[in-house]
PDBQT receptor file of N, H, CA, C and O in Angstrom, charges set to zero:
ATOM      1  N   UNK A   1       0.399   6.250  -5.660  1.00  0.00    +0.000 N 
ATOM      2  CA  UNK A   1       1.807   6.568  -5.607  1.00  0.00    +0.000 C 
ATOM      3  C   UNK A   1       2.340   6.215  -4.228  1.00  0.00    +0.000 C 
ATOM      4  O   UNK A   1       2.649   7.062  -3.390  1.00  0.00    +0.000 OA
ATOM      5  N   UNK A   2       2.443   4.625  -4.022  1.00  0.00    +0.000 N 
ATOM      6  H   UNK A   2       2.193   3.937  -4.703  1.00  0.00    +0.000 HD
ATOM      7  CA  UNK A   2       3.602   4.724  -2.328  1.00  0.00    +0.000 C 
ATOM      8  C   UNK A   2       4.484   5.137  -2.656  1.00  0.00    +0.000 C 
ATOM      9  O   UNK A   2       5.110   5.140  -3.716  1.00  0.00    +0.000 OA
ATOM     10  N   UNK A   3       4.662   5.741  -1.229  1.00  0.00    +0.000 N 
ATOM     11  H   UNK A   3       4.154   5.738  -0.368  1.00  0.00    +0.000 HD
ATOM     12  CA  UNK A   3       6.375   6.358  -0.520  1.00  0.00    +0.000 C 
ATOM     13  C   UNK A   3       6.231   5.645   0.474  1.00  0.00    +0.000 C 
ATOM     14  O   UNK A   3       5.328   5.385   1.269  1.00  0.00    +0.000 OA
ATOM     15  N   UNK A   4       8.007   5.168   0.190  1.00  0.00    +0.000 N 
ATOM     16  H   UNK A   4       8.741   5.380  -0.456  1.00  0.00    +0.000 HD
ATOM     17  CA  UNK A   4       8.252   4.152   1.924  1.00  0.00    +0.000 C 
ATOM     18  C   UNK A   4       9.677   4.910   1.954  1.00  0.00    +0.000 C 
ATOM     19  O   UNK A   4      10.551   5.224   1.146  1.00  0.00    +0.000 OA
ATOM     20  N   UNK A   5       9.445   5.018   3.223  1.00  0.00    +0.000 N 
ATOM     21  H   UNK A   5       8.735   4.763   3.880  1.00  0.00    +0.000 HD
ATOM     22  CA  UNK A   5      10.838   5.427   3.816  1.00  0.00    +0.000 C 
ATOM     23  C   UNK A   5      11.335   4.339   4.758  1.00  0.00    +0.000 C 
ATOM     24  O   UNK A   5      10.687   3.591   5.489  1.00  0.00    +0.000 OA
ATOM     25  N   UNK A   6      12.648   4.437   4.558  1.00  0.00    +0.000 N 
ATOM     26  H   UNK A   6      13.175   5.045   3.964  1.00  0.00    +0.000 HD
ATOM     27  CA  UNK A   6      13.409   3.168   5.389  1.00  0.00    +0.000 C 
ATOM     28  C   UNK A   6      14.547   4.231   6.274  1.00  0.00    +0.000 C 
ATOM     29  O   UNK A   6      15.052   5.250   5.803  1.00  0.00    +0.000 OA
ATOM     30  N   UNK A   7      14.738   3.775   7.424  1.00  0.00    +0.000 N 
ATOM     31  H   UNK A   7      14.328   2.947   7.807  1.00  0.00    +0.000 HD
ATOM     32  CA  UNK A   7      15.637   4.279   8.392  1.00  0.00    +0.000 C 
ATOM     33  C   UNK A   7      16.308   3.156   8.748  1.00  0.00    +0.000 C 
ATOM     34  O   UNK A   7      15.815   2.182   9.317  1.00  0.00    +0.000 OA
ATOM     35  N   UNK A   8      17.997   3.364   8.243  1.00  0.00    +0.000 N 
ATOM     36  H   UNK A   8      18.398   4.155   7.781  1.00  0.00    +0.000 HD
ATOM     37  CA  UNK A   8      18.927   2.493   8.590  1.00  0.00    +0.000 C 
ATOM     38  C   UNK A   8      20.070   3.435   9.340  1.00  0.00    +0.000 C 
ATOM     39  O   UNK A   8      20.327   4.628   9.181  1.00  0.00    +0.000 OA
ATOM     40  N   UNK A   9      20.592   2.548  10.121  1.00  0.00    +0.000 N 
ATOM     41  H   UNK A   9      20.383   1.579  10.250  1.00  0.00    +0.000 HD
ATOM     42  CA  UNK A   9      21.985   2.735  10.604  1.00  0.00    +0.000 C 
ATOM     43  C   UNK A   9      22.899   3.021   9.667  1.00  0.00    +0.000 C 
ATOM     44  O   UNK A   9      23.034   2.216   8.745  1.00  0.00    +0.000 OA
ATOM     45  N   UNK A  10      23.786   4.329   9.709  1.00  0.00    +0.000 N 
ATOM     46  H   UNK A  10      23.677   4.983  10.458  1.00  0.00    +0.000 HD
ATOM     47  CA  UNK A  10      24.470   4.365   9.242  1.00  0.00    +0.000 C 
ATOM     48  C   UNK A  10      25.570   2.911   8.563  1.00  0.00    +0.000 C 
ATOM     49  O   UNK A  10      25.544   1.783   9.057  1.00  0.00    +0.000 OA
ATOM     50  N   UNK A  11      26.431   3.305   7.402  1.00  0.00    +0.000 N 
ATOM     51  H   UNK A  11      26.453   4.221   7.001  1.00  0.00    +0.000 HD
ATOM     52  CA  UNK A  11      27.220   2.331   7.170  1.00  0.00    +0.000 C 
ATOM     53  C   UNK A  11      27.321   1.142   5.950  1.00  0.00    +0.000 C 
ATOM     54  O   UNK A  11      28.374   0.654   5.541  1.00  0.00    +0.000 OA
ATOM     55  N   UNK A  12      25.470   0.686   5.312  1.00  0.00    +0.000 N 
ATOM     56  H   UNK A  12      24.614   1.082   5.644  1.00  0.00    +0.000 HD
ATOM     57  CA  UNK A  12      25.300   0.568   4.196  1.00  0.00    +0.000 C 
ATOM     58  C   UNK A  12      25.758   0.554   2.870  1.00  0.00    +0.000 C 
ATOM     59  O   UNK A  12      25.339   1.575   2.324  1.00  0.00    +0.000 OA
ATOM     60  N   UNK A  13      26.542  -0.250   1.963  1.00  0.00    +0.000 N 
ATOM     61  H   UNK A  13      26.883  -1.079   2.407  1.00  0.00    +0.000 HD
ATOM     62  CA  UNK A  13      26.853  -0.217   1.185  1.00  0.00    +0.000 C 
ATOM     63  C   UNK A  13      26.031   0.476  -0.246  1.00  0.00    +0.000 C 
ATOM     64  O   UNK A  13      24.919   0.029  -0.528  1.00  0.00    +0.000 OA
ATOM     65  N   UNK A  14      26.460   1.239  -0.844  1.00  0.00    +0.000 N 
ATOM     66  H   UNK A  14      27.364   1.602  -0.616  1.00  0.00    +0.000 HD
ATOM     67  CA  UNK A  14      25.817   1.671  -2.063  1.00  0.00    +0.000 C 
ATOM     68  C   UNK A  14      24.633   0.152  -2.685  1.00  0.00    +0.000 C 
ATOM     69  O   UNK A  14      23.429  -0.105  -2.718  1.00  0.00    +0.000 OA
ATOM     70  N   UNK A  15      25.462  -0.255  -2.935  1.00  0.00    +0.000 N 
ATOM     71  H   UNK A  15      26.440  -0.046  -2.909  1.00  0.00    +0.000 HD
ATOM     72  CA  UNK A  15      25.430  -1.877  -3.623  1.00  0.00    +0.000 C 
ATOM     73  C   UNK A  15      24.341  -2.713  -2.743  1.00  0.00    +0.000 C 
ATOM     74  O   UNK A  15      23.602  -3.577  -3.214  1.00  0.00    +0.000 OA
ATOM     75  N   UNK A  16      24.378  -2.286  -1.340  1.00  0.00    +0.000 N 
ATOM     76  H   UNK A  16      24.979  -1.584  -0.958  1.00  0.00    +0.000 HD
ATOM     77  CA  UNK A  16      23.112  -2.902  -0.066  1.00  0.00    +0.000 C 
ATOM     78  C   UNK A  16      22.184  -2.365  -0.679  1.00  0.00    +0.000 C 
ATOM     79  O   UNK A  16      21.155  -2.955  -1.012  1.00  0.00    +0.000 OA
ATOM     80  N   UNK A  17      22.566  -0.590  -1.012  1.00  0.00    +0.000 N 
ATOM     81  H   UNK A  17      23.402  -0.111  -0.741  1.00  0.00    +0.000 HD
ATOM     82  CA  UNK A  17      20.930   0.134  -0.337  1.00  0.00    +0.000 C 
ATOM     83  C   UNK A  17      20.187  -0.260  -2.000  1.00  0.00    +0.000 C 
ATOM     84  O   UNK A  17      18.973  -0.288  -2.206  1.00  0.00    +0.000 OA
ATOM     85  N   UNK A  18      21.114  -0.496  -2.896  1.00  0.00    +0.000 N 
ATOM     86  H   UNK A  18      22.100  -0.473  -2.728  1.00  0.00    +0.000 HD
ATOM     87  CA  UNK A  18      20.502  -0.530  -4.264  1.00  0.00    +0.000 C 
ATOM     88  C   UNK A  18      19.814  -1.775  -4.911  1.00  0.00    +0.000 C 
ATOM     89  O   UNK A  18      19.026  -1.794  -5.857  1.00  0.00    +0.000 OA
ATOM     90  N   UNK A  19      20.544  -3.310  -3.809  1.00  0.00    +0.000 N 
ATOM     91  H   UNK A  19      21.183  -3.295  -3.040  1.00  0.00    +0.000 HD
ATOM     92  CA  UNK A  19      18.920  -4.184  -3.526  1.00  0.00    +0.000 C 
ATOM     93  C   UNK A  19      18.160  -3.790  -2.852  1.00  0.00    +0.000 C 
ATOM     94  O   UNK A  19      17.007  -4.075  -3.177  1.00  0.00    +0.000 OA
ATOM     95  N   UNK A  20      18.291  -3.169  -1.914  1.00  0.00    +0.000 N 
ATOM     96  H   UNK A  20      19.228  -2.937  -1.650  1.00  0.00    +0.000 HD
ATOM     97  CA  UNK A  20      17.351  -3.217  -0.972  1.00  0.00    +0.000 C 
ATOM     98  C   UNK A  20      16.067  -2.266  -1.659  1.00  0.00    +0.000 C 
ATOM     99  O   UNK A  20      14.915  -2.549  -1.331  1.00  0.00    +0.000 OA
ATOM    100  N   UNK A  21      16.259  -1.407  -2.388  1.00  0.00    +0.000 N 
ATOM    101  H   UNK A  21      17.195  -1.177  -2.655  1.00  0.00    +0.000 HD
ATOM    102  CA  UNK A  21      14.839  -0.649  -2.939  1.00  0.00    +0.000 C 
ATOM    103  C   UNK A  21      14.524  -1.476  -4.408  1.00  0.00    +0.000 C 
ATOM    104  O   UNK A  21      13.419  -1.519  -4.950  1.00  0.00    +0.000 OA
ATOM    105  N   UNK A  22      15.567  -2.013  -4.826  1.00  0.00    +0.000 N 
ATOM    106  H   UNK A  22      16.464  -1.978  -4.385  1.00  0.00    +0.000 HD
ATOM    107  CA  UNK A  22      14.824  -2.967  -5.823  1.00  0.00    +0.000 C 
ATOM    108  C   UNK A  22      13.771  -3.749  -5.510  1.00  0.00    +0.000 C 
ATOM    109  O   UNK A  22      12.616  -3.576  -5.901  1.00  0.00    +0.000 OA
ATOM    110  N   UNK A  23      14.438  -5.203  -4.320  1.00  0.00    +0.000 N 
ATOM    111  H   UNK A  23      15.376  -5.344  -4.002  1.00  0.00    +0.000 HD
ATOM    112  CA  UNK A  23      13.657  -5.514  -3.566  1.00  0.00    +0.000 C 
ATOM    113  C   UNK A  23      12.073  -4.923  -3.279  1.00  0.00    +0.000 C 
ATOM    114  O   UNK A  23      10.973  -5.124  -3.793  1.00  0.00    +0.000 OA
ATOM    115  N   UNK A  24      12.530  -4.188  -2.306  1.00  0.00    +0.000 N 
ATOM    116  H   UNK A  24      13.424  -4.024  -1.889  1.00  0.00    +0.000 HD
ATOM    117  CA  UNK A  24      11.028  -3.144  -1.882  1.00  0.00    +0.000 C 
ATOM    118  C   UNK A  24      10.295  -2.616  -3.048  1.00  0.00    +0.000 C 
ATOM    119  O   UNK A  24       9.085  -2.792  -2.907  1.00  0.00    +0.000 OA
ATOM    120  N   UNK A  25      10.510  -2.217  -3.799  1.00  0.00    +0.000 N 
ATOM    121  H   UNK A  25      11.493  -2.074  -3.914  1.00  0.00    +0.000 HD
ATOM    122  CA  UNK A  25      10.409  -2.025  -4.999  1.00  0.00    +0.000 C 
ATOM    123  C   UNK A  25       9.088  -3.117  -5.658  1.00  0.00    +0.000 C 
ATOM    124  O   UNK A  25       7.876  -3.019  -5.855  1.00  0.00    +0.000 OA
ATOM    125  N   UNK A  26      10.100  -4.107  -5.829  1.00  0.00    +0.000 N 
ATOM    126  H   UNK A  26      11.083  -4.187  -5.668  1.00  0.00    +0.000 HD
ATOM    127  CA  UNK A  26       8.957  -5.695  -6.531  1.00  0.00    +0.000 C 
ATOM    128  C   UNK A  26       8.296  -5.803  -5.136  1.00  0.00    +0.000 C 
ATOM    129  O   UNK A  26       7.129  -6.044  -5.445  1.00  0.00    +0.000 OA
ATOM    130  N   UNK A  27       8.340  -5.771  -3.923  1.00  0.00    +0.000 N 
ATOM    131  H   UNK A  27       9.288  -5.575  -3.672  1.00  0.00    +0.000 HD
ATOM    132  CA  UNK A  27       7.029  -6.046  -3.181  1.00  0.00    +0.000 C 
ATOM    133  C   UNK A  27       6.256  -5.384  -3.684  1.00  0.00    +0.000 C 
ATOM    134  O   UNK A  27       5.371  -5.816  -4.423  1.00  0.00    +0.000 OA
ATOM    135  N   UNK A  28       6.424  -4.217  -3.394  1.00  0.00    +0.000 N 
ATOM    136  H   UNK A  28       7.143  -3.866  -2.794  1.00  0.00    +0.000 HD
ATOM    137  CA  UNK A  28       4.777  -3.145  -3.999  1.00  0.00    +0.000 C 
ATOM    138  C   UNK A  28       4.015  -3.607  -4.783  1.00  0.00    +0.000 C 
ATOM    139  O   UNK A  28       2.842  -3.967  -4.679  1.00  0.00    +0.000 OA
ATOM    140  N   UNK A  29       5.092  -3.584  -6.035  1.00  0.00    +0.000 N 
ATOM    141  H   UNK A  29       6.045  -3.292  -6.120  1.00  0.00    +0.000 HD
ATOM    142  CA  UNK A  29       4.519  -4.340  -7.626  1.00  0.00    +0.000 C 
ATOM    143  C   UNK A  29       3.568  -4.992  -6.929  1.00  0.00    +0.000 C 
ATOM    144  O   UNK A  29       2.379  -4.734  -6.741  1.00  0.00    +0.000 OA
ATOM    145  N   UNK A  30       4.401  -6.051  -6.502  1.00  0.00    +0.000 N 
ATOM    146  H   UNK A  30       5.367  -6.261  -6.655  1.00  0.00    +0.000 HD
ATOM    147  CA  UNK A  30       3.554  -7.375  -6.494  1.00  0.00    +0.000 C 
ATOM    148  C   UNK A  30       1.987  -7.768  -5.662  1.00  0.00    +0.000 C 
ATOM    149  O   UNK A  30       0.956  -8.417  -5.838  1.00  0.00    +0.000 OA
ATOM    150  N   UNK A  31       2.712  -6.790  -4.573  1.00  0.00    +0.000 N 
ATOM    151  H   UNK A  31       3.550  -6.262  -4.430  1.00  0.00    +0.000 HD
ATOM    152  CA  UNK A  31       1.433  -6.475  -3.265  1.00  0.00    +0.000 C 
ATOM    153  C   UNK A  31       0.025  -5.929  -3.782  1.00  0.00    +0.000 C 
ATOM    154  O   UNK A  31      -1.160  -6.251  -3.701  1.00  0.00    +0.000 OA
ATOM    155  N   UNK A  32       0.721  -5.031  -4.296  1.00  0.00    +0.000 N 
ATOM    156  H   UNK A  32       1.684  -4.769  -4.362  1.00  0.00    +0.000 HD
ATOM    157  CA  UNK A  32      -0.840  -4.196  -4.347  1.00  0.00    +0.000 C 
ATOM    158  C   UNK A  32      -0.865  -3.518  -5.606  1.00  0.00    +0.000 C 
ATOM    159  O   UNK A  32      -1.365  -2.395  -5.681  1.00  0.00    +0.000 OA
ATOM    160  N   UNK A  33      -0.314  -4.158  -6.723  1.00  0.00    +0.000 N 
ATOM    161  H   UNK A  33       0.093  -5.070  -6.663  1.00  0.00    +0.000 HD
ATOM    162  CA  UNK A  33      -0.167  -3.691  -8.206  1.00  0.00    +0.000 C 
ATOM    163  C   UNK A  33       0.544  -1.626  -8.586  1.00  0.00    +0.000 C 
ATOM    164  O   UNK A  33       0.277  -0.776  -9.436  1.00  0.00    +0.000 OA
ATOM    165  N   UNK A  34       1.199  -1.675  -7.741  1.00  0.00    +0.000 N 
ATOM    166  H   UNK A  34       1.415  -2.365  -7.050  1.00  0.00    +0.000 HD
ATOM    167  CA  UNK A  34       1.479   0.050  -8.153  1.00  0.00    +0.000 C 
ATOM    168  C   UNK A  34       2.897  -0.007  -9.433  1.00  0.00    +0.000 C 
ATOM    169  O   UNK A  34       3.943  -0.635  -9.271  1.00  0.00    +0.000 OA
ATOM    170  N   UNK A  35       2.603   0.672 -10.426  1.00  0.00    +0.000 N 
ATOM    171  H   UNK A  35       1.753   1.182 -10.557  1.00  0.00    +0.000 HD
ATOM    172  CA  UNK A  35       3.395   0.504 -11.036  1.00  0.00    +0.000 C 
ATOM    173  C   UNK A  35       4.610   0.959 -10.551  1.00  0.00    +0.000 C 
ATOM    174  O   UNK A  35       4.569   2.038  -9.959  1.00  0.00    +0.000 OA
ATOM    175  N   UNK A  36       6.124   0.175 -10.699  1.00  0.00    +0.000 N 
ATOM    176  H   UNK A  36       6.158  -0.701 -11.180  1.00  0.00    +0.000 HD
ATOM    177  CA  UNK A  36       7.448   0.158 -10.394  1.00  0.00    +0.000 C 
ATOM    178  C   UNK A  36       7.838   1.555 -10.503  1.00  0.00    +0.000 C 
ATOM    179  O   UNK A  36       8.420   2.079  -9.553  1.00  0.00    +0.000 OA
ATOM    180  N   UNK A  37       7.507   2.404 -11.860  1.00  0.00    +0.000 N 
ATOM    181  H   UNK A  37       7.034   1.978 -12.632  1.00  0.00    +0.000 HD
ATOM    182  CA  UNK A  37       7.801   3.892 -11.653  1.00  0.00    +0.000 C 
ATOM    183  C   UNK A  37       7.042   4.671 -10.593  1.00  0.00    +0.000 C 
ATOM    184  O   UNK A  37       7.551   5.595  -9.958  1.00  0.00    +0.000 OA
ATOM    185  N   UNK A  38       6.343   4.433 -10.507  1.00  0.00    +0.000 N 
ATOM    186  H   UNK A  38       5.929   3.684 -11.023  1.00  0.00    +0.000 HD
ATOM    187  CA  UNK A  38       5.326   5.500  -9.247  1.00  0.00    +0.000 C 
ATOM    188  C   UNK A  38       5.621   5.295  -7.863  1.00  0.00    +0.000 C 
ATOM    189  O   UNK A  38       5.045   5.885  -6.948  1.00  0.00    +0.000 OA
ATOM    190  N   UNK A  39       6.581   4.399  -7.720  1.00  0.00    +0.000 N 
ATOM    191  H   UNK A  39       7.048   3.920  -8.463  1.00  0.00    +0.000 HD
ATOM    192  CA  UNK A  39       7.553   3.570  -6.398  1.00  0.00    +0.000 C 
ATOM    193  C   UNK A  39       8.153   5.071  -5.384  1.00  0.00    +0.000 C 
ATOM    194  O   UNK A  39       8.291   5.733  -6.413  1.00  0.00    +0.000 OA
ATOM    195  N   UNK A  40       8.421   5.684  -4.699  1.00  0.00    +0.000 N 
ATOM    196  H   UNK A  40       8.309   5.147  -3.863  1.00  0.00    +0.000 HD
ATOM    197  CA  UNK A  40       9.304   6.463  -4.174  1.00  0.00    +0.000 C 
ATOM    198  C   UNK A  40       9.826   5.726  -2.669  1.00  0.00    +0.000 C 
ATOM    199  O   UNK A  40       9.157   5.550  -1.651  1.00  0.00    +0.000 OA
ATOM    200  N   UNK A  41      11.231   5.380  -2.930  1.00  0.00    +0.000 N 
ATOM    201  H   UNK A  41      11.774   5.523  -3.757  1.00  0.00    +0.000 HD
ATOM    202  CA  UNK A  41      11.561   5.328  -1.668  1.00  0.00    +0.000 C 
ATOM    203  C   UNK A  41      12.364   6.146  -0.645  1.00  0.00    +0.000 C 
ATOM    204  O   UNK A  41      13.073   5.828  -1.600  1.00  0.00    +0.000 OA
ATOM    205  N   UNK A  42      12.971   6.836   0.256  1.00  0.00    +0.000 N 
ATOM    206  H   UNK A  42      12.395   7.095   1.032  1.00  0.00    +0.000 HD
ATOM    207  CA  UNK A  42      13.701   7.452   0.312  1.00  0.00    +0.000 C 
ATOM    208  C   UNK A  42      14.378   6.430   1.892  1.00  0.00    +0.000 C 
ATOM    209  O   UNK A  42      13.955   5.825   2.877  1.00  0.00    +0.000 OA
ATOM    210  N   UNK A  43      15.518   6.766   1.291  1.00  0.00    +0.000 N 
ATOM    211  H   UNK A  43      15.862   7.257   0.491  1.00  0.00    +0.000 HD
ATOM    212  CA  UNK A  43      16.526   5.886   2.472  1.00  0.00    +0.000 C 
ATOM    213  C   UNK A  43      16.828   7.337   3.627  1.00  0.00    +0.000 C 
ATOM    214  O   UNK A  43      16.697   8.506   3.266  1.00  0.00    +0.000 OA
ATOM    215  N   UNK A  44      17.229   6.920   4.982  1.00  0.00    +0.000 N 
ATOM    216  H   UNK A  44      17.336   5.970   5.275  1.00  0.00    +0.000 HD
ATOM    217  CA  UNK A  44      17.595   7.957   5.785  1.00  0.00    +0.000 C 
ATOM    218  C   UNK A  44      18.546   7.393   6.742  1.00  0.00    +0.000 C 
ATOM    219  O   UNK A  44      18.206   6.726   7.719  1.00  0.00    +0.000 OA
ATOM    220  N   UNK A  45      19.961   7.735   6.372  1.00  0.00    +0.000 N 
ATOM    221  H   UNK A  45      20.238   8.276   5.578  1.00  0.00    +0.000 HD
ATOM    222  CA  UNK A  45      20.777   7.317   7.363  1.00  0.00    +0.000 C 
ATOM    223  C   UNK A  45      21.352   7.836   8.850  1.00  0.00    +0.000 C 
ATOM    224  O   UNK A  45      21.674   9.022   8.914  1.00  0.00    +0.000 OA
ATOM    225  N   UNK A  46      21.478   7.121   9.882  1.00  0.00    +0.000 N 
ATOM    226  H   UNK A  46      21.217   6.157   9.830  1.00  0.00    +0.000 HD
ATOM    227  CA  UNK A  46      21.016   7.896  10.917  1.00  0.00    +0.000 C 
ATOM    228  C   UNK A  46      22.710   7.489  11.606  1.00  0.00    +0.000 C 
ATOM    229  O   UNK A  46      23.363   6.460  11.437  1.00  0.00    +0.000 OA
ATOM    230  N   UNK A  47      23.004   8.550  12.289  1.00  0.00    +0.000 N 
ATOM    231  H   UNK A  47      22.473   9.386  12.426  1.00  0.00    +0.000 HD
ATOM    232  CA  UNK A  47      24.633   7.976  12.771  1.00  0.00    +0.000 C 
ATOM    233  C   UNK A  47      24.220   7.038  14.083  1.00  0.00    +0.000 C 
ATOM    234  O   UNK A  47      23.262   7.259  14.825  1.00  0.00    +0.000 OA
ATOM    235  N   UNK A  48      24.980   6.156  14.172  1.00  0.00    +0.000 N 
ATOM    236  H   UNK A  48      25.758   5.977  13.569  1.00  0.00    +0.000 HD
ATOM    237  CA  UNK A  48      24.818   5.165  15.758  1.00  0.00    +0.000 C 
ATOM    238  C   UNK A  48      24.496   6.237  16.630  1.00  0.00    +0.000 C 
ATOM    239  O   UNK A  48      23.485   6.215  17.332  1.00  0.00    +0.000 OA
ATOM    240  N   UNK A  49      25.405   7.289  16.617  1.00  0.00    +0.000 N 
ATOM    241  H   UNK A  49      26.226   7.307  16.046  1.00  0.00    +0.000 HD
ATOM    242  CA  UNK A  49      24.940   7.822  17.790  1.00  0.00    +0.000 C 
ATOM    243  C   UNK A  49      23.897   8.273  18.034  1.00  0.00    +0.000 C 
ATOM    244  O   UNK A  49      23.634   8.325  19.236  1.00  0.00    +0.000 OA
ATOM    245  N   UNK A  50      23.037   8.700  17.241  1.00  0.00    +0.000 N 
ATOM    246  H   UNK A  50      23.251   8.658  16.265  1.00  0.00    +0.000 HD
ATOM    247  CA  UNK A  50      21.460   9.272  17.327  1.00  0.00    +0.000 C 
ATOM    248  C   UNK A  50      20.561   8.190  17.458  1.00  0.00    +0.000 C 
ATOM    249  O   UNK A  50      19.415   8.636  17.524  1.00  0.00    +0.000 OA
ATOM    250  N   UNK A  51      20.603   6.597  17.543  1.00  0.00    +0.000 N 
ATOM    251  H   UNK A  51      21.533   6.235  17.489  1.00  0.00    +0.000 HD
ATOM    252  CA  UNK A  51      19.570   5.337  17.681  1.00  0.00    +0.000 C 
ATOM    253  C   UNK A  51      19.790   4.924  19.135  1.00  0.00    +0.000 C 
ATOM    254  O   UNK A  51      20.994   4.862  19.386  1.00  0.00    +0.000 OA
ATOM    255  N   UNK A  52      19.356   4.757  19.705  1.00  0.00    +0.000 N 
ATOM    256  H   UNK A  52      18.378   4.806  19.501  1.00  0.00    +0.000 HD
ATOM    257  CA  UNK A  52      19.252   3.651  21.121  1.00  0.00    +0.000 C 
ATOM    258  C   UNK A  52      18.167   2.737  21.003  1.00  0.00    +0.000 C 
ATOM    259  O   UNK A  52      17.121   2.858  20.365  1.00  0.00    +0.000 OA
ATOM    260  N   UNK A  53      18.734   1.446  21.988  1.00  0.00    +0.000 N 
ATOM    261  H   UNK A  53      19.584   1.347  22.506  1.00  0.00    +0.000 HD
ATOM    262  CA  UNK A  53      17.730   0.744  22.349  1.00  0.00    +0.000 C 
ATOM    263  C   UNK A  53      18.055   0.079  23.509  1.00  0.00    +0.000 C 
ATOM    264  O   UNK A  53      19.259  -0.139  23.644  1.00  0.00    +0.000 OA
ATOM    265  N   UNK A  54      17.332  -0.302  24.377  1.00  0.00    +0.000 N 
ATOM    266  H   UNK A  54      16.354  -0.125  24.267  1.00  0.00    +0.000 HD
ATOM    267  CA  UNK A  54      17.484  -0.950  25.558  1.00  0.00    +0.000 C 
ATOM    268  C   UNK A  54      18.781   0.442  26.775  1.00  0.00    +0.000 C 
ATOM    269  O   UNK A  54      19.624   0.096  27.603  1.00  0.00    +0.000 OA
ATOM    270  N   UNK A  55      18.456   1.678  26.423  1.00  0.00    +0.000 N 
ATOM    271  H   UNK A  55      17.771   1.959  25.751  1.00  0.00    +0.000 HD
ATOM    272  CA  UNK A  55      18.819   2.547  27.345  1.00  0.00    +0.000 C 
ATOM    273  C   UNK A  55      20.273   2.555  26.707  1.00  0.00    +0.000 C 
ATOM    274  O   UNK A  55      21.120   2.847  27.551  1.00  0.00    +0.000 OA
ATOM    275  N   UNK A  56      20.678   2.364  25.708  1.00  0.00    +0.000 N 
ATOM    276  H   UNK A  56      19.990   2.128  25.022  1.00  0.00    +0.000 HD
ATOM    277  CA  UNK A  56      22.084   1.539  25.263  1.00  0.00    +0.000 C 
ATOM    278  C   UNK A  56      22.051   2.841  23.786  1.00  0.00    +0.000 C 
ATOM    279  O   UNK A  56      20.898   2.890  23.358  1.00  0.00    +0.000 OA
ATOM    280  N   UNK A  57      22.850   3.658  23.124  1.00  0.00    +0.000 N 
ATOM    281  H   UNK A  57      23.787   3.619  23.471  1.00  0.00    +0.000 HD
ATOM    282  CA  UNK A  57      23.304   3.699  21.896  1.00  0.00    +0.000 C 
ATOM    283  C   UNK A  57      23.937   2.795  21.177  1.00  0.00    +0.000 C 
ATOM    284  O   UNK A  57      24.845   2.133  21.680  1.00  0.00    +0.000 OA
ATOM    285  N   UNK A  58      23.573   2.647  19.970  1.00  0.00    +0.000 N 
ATOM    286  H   UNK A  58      22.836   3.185  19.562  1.00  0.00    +0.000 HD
ATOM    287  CA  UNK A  58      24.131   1.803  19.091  1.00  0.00    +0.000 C 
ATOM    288  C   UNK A  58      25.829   2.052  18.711  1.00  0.00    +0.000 C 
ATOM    289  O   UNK A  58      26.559   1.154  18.294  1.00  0.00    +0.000 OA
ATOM    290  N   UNK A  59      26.237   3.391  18.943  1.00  0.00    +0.000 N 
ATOM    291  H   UNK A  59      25.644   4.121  19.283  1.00  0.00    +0.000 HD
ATOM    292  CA  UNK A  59      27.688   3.483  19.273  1.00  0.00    +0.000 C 
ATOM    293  C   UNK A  59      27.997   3.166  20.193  1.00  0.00    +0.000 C 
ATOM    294  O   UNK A  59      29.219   3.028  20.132  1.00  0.00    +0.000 OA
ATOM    295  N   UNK A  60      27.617   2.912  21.198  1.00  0.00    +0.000 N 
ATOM    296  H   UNK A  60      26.625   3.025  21.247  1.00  0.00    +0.000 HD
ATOM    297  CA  UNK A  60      28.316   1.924  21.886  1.00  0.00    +0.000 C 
ATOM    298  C   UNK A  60      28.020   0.373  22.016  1.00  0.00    +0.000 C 
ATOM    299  O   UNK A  60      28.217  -0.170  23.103  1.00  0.00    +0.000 OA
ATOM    300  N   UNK A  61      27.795   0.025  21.496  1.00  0.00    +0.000 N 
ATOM    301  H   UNK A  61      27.635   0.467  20.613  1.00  0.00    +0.000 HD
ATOM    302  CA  UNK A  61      27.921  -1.810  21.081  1.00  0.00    +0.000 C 
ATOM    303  C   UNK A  61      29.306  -2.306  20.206  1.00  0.00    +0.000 C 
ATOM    304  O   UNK A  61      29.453  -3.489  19.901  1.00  0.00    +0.000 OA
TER     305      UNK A  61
């Protein structure tokens, strides 16, 4: 049974996040044979202001 969790930036379209675990989804399948129902992904959206990188928040870019 994988679980993948994905951490995105806020902002994502419904319609994004719903390829995007399809997608992820058929990797598994395909990777390492787990059947498509036994898939769990859970998305976690994070506001700009809680990510940095380079000493920088992503609200402010």
């Amino acid at each position: 049974m994988p679980i993948v969790q994905i951490e995105l930036l806020e902002g994502r379209t419904v319609a994004q996040k719903r390829s995007l675990v399809e997608k992820v989804t058929q990797a598994i399948v395909e990777s390492i044979g787990a059947p498509a129902e036994k898939v769990t992904i859970i998305i976690r959206d994070m506001a700009k202001e809680n990510y940095a990188k380079a000493g920088k928040l992503a609200s402010d870019e």
